[in-house]
C-alpha positions as CSV (number, residue, x, y, z in Angstrom):
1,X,7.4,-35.8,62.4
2,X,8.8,-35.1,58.8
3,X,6.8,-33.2,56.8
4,X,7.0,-34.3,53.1
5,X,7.2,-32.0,49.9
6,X,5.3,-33.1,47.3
7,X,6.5,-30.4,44.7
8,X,9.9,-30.0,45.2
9,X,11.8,-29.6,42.4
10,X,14.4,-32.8,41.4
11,X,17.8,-32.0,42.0
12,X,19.7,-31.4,38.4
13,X,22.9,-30.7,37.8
14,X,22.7,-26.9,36.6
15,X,26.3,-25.6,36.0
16,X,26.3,-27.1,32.5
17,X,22.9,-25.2,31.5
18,X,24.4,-22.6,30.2
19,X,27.3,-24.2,28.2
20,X,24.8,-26.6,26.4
21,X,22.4,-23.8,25.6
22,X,25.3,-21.5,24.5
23,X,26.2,-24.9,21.9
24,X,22.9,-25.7,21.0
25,X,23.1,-21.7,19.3
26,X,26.3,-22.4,17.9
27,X,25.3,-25.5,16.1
28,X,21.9,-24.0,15.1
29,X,23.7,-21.2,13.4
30,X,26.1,-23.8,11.3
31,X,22.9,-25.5,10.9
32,X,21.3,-22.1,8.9
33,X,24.5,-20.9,7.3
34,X,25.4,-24.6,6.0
35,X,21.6,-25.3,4.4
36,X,21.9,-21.6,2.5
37,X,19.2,-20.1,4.6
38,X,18.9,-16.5,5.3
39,X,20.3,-15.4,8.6
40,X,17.6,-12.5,8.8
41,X,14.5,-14.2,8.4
42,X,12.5,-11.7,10.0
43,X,12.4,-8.2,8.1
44,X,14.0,-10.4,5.0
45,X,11.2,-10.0,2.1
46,X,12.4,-8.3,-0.9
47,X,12.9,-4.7,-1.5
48,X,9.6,-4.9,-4.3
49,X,7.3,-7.4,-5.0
50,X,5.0,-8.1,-8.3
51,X,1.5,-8.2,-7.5
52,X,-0.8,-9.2,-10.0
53,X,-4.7,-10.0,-9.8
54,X,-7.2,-11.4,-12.9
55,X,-10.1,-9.0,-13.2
56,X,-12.6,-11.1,-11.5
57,X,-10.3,-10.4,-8.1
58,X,-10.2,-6.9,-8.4
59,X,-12.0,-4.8,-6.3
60,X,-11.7,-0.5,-5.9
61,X,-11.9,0.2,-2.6
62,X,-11.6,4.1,-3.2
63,X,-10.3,6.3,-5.4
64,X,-6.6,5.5,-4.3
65,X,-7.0,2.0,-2.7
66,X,-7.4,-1.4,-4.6
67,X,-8.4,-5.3,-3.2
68,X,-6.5,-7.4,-5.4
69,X,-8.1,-10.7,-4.2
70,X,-6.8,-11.1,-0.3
71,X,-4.5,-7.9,-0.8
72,X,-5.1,-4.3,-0.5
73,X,-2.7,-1.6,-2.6
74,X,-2.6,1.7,-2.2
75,X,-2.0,3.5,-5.4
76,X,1.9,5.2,-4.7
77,X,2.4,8.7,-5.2
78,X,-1.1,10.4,-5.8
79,X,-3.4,11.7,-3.1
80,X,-7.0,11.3,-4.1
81,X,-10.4,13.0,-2.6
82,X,-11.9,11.2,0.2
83,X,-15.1,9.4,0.0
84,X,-17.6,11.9,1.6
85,X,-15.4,14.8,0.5
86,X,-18.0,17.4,-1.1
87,X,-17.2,19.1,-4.7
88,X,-19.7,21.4,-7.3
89,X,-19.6,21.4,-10.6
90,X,-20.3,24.0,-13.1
91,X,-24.0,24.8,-12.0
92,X,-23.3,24.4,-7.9
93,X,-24.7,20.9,-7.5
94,X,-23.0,19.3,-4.9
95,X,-21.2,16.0,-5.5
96,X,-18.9,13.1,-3.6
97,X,-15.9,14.0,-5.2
98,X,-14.1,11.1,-3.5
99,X,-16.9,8.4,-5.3
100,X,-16.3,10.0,-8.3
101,X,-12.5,9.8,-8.3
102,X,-13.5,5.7,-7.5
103,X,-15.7,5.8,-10.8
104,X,-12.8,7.2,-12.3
105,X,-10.3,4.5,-11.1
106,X,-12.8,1.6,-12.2
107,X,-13.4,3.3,-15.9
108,X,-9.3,3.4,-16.2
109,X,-9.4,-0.4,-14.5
110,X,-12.9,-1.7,-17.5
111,X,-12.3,-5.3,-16.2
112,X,-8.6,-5.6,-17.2
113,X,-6.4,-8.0,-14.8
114,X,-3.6,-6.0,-12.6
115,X,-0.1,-6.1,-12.3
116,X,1.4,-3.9,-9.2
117,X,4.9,-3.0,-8.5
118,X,4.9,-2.7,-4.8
119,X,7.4,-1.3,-2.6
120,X,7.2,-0.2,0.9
121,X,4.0,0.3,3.2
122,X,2.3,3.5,4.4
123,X,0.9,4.4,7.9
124,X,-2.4,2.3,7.8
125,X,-0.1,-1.2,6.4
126,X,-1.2,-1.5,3.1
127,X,0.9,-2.0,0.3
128,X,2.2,1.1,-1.6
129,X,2.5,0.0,-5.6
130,X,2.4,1.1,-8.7
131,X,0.0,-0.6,-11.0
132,X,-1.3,-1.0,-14.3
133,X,-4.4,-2.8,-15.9
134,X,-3.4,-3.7,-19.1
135,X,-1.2,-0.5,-20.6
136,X,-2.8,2.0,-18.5
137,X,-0.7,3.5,-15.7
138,X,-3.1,3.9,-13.1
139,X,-1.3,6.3,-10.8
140,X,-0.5,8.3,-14.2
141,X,-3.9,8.0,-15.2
142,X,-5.6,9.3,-12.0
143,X,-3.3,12.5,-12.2
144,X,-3.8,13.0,-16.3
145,X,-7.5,12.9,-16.0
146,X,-7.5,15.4,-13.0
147,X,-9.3,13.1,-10.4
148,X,-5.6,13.1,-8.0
149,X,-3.0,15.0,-7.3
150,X,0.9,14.0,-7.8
151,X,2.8,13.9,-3.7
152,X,5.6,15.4,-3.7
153,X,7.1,12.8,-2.8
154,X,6.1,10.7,-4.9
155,X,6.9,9.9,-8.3
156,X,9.4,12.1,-10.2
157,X,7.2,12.9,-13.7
158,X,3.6,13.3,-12.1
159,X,4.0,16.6,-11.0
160,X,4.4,17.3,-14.9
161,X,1.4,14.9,-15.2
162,X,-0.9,17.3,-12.6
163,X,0.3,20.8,-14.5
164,X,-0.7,19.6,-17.5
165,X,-4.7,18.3,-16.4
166,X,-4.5,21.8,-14.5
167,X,-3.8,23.9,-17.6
168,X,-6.3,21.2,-19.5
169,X,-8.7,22.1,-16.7
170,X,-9.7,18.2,-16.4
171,X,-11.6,16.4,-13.9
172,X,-11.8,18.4,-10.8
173,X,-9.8,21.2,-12.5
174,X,-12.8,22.0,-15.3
175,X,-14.3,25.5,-15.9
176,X,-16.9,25.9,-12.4
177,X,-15.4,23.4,-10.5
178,X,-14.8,23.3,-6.5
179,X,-12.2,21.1,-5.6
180,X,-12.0,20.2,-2.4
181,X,-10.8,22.4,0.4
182,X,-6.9,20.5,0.4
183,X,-6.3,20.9,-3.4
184,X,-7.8,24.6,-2.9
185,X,-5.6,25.4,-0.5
186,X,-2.2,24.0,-2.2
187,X,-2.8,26.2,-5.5
C-alpha cells in the first residue's frame, strides 16, 4: 500500500525564480528613479527642520527640555541643573536648582508660541534645536541669566554669553550662591 502525502509541496518550476526576482528589482528601481522619488528613503529627512508650537502646546519639561505639542526638544548647546539637583543661596537655604532653572525657562517662554531650529538628536532621541519664543533666544537666554551653562560644543558665542552672567554674578553665579557640584568643579 501507497501511503499518500497530504502536504507535499506542488512541483514548480524554480530555475527562473531568481531571474524574475532579480527583474522585478530592476523595474522597481526605474519605477522610483522615473516618478522623482528619493532612492534613500530611509535616513532621507532633512539636515534641519522648523518646529514651531502656539503657546497653548507648549509645555517645559525641565530646565533644558521642551513638549511642543506631540514633540520633545532639547534646548542645543546649554547644560542645565537637574531637577533634584540641590543649590543655597545667600543665607544657606537649600533649593532645587534644577526647578528653578524650569521657572526660569517658563518666565523667558510668558505664554509666547515657539519656533525651533532643530538639527540632530542626542543620546536619549529627542530633538536638539534651537528655539525662540517670540524674540527671545532661549538657549541665549538660559546662559545670560546664569541658570545654564554654554557646552563646549555647542554654540560658538555662548561661551561669551556664560563669562559675562559669571562676571555679572547672575542666577546661580550671585554673591552666596552654591552651584551645583558640576559647574563647581569646571571653574
Amino acid at each position: 500500500m501507497q501511503r499518500r502525502r497530504i502536504f507535499r509541496p506542488a512541483n514548480t518550476p524554480r530555475r527562473w525564480r531568481g531571474a524574475l526576482m532579480v527583474l522585478a528589482m530592476v523595474l522597481a528601481g526605474w519605477g522610483v528613479a522615473g516618478l522623482g522619488l528619493s532612492t534613500r528613503l530611509f535616513g532621507s529627512a532633512p539636515p534641519q527642520q522648523d518646529w514651531s508650537a502656539p503657546a497653548s502646546d507648549v509645555r517645559v519639561v525641565d530646565g533644558e527640555t521642551l513638549r511642543l505639542g506631540d514633540r520633545v526638544v532639547r534646548l542645543y548647546g546649554v547644560a542645565v541643573p537637574a531637577r533634584g539637583e540641590r543649590c543655597s543661596d545667600a543665607t544657606g537655604r537649600g533649593f532645587d536648582c534644577g526647578a528653578a532653572a524650569a521657572e526660569r525657562l517658563s518666565l523667558l517662554i510668558q505664554n509666547r508660541s515657539l519656533n525651533c531650529l532643530v538639527h540632530g538628536r542626542d543620546a536619549f532621541g529627542r530633538a536638539l534645536g534651537v528655539c525662540q519664543a517670540g524674540e527671545v533666544a532661549l538657549n541665549g537666554g538660559l546662559v545670560a541669566t546664569g541658570w545654564a551653562l554654554a557646552e563646549e560644543s555647542g554654540q560658538p558665542g555662548l561661551l561669551l554669553v556664560e563669562k559675562q552672567a559669571r562676571e555679572a554674578r547672575l542666577g546661580l553665579w550671585a554673591p552666596g550662591m552654591t552651584p551645583p557640584e558640576e559647574w563647581r568643579r569646571r571653574y
